[in-house]
KEVEXBA-905438 format. One line per 8 residues: number of its first residue (from 1); their letters; for each residue x, y, z of C-alpha. Coordinates in nm, 2 decimals. Layout:
// KEVEXBA-905438
NUM	a	X/Y/Z; ... $
***
This chain:
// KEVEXBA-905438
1	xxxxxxxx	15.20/13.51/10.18; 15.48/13.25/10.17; 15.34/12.88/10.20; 15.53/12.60/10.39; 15.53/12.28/10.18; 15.67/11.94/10.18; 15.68/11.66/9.91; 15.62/11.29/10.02 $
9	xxxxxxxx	15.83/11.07/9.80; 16.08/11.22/9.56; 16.14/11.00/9.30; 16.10/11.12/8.95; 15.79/11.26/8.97; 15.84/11.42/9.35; 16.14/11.56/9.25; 15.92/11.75/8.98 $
17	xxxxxxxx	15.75/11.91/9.22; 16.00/12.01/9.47; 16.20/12.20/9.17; 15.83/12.40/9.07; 15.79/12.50/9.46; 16.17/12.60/9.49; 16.15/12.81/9.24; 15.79/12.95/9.34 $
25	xxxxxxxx	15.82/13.31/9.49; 15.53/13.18/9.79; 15.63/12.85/9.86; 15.89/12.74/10.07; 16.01/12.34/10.08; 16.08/12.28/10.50; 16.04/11.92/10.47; 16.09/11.62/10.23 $
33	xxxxxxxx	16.00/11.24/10.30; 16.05/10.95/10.17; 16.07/10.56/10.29; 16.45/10.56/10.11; 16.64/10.78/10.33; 16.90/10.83/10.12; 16.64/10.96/9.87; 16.49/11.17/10.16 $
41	xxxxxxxx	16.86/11.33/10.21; 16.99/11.43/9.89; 16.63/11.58/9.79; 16.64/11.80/10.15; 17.02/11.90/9.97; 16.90/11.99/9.67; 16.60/12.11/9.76; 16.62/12.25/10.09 $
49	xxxxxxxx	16.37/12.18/10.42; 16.45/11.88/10.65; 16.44/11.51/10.58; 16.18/11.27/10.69; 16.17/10.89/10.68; 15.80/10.88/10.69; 15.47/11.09/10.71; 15.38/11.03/11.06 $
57	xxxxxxxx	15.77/11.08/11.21; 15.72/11.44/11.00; 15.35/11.51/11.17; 15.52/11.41/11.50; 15.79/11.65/11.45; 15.55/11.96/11.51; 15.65/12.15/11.15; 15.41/12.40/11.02 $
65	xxxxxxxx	15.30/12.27/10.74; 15.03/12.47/10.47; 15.02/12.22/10.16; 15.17/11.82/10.08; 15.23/11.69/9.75; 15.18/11.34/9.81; 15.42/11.19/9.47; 15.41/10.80/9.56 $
73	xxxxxxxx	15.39/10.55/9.35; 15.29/10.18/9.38; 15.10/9.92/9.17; 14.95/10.06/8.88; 15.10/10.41/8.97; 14.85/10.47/9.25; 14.86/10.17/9.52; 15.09/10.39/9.77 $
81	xxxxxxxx	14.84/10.72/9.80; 14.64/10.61/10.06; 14.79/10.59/10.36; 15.01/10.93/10.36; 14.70/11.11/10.20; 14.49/10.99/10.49; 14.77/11.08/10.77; 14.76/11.46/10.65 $
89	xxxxxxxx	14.41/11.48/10.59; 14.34/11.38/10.89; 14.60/11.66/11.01; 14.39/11.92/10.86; 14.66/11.99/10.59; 14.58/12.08/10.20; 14.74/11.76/9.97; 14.82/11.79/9.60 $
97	xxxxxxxx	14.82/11.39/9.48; 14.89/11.22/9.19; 14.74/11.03/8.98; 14.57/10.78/8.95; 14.41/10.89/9.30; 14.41/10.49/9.37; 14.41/10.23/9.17; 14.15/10.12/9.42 $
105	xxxxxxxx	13.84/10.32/9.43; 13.72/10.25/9.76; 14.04/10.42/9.87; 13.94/10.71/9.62; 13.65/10.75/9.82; 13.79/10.75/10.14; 14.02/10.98/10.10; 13.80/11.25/9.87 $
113	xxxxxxxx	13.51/11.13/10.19; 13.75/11.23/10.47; 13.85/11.61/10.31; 13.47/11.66/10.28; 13.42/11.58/10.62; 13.75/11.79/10.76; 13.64/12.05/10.47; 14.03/12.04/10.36 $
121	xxxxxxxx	14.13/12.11/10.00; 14.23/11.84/9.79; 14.33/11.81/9.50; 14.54/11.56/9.21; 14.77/11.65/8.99; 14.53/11.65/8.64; 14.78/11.84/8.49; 14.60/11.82/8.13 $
129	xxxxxxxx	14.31/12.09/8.21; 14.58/12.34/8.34; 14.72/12.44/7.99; 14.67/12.77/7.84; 14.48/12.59/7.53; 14.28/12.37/7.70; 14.11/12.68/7.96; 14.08/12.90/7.63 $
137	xxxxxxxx	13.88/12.61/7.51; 13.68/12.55/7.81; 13.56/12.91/7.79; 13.44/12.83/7.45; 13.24/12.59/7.59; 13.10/12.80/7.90; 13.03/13.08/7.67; 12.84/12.88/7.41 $
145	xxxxxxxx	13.07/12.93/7.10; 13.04/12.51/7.05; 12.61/12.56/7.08; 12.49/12.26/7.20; 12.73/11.97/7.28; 12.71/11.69/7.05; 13.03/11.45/7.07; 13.34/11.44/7.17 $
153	xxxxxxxx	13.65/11.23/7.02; 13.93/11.18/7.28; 14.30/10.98/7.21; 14.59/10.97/7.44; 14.84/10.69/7.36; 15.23/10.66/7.47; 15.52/10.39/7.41; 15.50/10.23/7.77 $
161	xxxxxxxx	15.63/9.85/7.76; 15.61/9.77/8.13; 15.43/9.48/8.20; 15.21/9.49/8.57; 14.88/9.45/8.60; 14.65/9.37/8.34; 14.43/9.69/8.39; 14.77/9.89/8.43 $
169	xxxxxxxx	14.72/10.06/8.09; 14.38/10.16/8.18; 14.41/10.30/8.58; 14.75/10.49/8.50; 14.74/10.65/8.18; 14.31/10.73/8.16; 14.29/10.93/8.45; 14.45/11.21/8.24 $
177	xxxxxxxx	14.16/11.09/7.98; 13.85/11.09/8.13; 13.94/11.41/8.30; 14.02/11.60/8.03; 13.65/11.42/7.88; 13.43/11.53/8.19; 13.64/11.89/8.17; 13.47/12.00/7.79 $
185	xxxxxxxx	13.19/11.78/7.84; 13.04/11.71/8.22; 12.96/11.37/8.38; 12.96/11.03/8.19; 12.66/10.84/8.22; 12.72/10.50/8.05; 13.05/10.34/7.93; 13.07/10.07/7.69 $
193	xxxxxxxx	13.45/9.89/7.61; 13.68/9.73/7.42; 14.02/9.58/7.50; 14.32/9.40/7.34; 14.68/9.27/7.42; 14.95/9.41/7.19; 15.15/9.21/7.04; 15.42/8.99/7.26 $
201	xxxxxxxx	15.19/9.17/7.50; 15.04/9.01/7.88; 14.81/9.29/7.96; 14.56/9.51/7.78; 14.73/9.74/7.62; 14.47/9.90/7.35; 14.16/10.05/7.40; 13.83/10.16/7.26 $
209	xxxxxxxx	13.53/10.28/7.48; 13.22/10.48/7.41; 13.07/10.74/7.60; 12.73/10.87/7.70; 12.74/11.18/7.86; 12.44/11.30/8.18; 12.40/11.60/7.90; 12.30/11.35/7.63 $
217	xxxxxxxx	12.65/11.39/7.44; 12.83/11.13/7.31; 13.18/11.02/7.24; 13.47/10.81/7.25; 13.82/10.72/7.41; 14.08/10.54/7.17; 14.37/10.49/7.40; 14.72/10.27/7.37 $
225	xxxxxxxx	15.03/10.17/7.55; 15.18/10.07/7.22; 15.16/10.37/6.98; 15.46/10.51/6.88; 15.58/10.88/7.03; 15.57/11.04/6.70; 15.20/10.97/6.68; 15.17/11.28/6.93 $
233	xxxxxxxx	15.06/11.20/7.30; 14.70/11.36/7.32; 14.45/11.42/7.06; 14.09/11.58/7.19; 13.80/11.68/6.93; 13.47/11.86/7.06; 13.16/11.90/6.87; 12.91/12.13/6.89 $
241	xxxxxxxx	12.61/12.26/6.64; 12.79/12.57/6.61; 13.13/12.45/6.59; 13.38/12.24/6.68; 13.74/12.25/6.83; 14.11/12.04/6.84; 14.36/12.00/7.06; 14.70/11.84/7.03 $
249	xxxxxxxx	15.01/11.74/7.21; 14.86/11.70/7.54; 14.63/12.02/7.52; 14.91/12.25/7.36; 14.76/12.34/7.05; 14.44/12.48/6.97; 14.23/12.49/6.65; 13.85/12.61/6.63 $
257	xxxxxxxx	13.65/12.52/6.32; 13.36/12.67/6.27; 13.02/12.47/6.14; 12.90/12.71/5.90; 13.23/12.86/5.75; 13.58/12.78/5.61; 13.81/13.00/5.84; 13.96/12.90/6.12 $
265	xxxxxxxx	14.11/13.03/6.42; 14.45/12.83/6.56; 14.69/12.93/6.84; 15.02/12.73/6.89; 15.15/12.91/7.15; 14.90/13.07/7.43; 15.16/13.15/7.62; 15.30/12.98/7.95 $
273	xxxxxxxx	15.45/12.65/7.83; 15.57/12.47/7.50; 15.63/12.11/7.63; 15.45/11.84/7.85; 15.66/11.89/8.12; 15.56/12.25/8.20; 15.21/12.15/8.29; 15.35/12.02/8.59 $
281	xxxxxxxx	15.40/12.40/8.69; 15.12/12.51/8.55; 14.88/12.28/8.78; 15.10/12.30/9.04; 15.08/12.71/9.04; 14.77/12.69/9.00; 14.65/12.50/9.37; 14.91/12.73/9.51 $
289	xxxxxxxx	14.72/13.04/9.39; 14.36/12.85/9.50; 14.52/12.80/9.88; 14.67/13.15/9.89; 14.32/13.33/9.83; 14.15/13.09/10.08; 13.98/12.85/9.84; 13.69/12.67/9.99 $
297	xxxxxxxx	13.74/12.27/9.98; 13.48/12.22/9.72; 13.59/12.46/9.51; 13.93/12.32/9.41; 13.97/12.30/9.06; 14.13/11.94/8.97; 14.01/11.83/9.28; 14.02/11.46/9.46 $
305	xxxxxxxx	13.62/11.44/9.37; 13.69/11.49/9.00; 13.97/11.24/9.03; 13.76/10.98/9.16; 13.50/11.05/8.88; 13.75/10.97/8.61; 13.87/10.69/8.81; 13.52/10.53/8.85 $
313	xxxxxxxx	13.47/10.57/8.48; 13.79/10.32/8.44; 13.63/10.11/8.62; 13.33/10.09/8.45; 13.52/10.04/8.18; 13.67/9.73/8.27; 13.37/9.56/8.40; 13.20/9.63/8.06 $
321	xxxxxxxx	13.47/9.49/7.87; 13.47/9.17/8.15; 13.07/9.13/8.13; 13.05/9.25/7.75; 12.75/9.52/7.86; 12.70/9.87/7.87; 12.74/9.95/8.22; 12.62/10.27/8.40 $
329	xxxxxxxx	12.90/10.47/8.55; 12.63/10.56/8.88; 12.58/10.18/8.98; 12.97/10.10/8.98; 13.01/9.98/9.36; 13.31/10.12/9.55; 13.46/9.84/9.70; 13.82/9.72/9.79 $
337	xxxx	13.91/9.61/9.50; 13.73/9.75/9.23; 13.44/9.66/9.10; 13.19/9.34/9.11 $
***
């Protein structure tokens, strides 16, 4: 089974995609859009498929279309999802987003409201979970070799100096976060944060929040804008009463310790990808496996639902840090906007 798919805006990221589906033995690129049209035609070139100056001229057209990855970009990396995501859900056709799935989370909900309703698979690109390490270590958890959850200590921190918004920090980079959180260790319950500017810094840039999990785990987020690349990218720590494991470089590596010994069990290489950038294939093969064996919409693994999720933890977030409270994650109101 060969599936027809199209990319909607090819910038850096699109074009990221396009090059994992061209060279995917069942997908085939037969269109490529983008608002730039010159962008639109040297991506059809290099990519193949025909070029499209917007989603609905592309719907209009008539082409058979089987999956969308929807690669915009907008404020805070996430205000230009909405409207092409809502086009081809409405059309009945699978989307892969990126992330942030809005920067607004009334949008969020719209859009992950609107795929329930036309039972359509959706998902976002929360390319963290799909690495080799991070699954072995989810099946650590699902088979009890942690024992009871007790804690989990989460960094992810990057050398990004642009200046936007002053929650860019927090709706752009922490989707990856709390995803990669709710993945070891279920839903958050209560969030409590702090915040500061770097310095020469405008927005908040550094972060510390605190987690309480539905499960009555615990944990924490440390995350930055202004930490140096050699720091490593992604640090994640779960504790259990049996054990406990790591993983570094954005869920590459994989150590487990165990709570009652001194050995140790640690994989470098699980096979499938040595870098950041191959987990772009890696979650991408993945949806394309999911829609090829007929995947029901709520069973999409990295879905828009768990997107939102991590999103309205972000959110929470920054109303604690505003209001200096713990807030609960549950009464967070989905409004345009944000959050009262």
């Amino acid at each position: 089974m060969t599936l027809k798919v199209a990319i909607v805006g090819v910038g850096n990221i699109g074009s990221i995609h396009a090059s994992v589906y061209k060279d995917h033995p069942n997908t085939e690129i037969v269109a490529v859009c983008d608002i730039i049209k010159i962008k639109a035609e040297q991506a059809a070139t290099k990519y193949g498929g025909k070029a499209f100056y917007s989603v609905s001229e592309m719907l209009a057209s008539g082409i058979e279309l089987d999956l969308v990855s929807v690669c915009t970009k907008g404020e805070e990396n996430g205000g230009e999802h909405f409207a092409p995501t809502m086009e081809l859900l409405k059309a009945g056709i699978p989307v892969l987003g990126e992330k942030p799935i809005s920067n607004n989370v009334e949008e969020g909900r719209q859009m992950v409201e609107l795929a329930r309703q036309n039972e359509i698979p959706y998902a976002v690109n929360l390319n963290h979970r799909f690495t080799p390490a991070a699954e072995k270590a989810k099946g650590w958890v699902e088979n009890g070799r942690l024992g009871k959850l007790h804690m989990i200590n989460m960094r992810m921190w990057i050398n990004n100096p642009v200046e936007s918004s002053p929650w860019f920090h927090l709706r752009a980079l922490h989707p990856h976060s709390f995803d990669v959180i709710r993945y070891f260790c279920g839903d958050v319950k209560r969030v409590g944060a702090f915040m500061m500017k770097g310095e020469g810094r405008e927005i908040w840039s550094n972060t510390q929040i605190i987690l309480e999990f539905e499960n009555g785990a615990i944990g924490n987020l440390v995350g930055s804008y202004d930490a140096g690349a050699s720091y490593g990218l992604e640090l994640c720590e779960v504790v259990g009463s049996k054990g406990r494991f790591v993983l570094e470089d954005a869920c590459e590596q994989l150590t487990y310790y165990p709570r009652t010994s001194i050995e140790t069990e640690s994989y470098s290489y699980l096979g499938g990808m040595r870098s950041f950038p191959e987990t772009f294939k890696s979650r991408i093969h993945a949806f394309v496996d999911q829609l090829i064996s007929g995947v029901s919409y709520d069973q999409v693994d990295g879905s828009g639902d768990d997107a939102l999720k991590a999103q309205q933890i972000i959110e929470a977030a920054i109303k604690s840090f505003e209001t200096g409270t713990i807030v609960d994650v549950k009464d967070i109101e989905l409004i345009s906007g944000g959050v009262k």
